[in-house]
N, C-alpha and C positions, 0 to 999 in steps of 0.2 A: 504494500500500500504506500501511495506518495503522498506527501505532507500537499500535494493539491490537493486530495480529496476533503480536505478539511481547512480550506484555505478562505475558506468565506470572511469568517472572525470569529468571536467568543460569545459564548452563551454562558449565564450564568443559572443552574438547577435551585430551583425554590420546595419546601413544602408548607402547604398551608397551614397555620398556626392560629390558635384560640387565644389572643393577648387578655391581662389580667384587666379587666373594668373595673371602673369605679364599685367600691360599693353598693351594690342595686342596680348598676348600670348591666348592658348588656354585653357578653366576650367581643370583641375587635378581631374579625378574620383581616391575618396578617399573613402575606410571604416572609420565610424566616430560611435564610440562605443556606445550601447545603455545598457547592463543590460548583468549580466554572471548568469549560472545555471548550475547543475548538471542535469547530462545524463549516460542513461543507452543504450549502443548499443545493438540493433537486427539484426536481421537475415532480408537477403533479400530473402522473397517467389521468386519462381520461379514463379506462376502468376504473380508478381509485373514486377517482369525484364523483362519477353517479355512484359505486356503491356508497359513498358516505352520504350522498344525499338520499337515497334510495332508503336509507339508515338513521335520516333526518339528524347526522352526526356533521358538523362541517369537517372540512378538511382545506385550511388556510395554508400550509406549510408544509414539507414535507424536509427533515432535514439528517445529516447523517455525520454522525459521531464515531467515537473511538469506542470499542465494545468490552474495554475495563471500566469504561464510566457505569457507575449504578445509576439507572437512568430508569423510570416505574411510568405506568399508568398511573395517571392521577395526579404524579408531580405538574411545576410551573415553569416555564423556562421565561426570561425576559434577554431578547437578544440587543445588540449593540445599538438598537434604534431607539429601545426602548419599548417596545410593544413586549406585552404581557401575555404569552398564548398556555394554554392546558396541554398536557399530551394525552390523548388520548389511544396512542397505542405506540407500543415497542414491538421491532420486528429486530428480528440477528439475520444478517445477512451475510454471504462467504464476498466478499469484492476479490480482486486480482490476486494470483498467487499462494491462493487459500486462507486468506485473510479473512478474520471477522471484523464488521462493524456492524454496529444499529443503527436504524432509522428509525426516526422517530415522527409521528403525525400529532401534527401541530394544530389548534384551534384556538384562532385570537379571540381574545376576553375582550366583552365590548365594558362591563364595569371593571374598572383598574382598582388590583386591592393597594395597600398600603405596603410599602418593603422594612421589614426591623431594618436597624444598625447591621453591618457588616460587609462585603465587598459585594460593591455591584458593577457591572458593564463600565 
């Protein structure tokens, strides 16, 4: 695998977090940073888009990482622009020379949460 394939920029991994409320107030969903990596954006298949709209799931992004990152359904990634998207699925794929990496399908968050303290983009 060549450091192209990951040559886009950096993504930083979120998971959503319950922040402490005020007394009687209500918890604060927060992204609360786990780990950043470099990413190489793809192309979204026209297979892929109907089946996620087919699935009433979106499918904004499609993008592809190193396959030692811990990288889940369910996490957040917010990449170098700043937009905030969900993964909603992890796939391992073999690229060149029997190399693993994942892809990861991306769906931008049209409410932006809030980021804790810690390193972002």
């Amino acid at each position: 695998m060549t450091a192209l394939e990951f040559a886009t920029g950096k993504l930083n991994l979120y998971d959503l977090e319950y922040a402490q409320a005020y007394t009687g107030g209500m918890p604060k969903e927060t992204l609360e940073y786990v780990s950043w990596t470099y990413y190489g954006e793809r192309t979204v298949s026209y297979s892929r888009l109907y089946e996620a709209r087919g699935a009433d799931a979106p499918c904004d992004k499609v993008v592809r990482i190193p396959a030692d990152v811990a990288a889940a359904v369910g996490q957040y990634v917010i990449l170098e622009d700043g937009e905030q998207y969900r993964i909603d699925a992890v796939s391992t794929i073999i690229v060149a020379s029997n190399v693993r990496a994942k892809e990861l399908t991306l769906a931008r968050l049209e409410d932006r949460y809030d980021v804790s303290t810690g390193q972002t983009v």
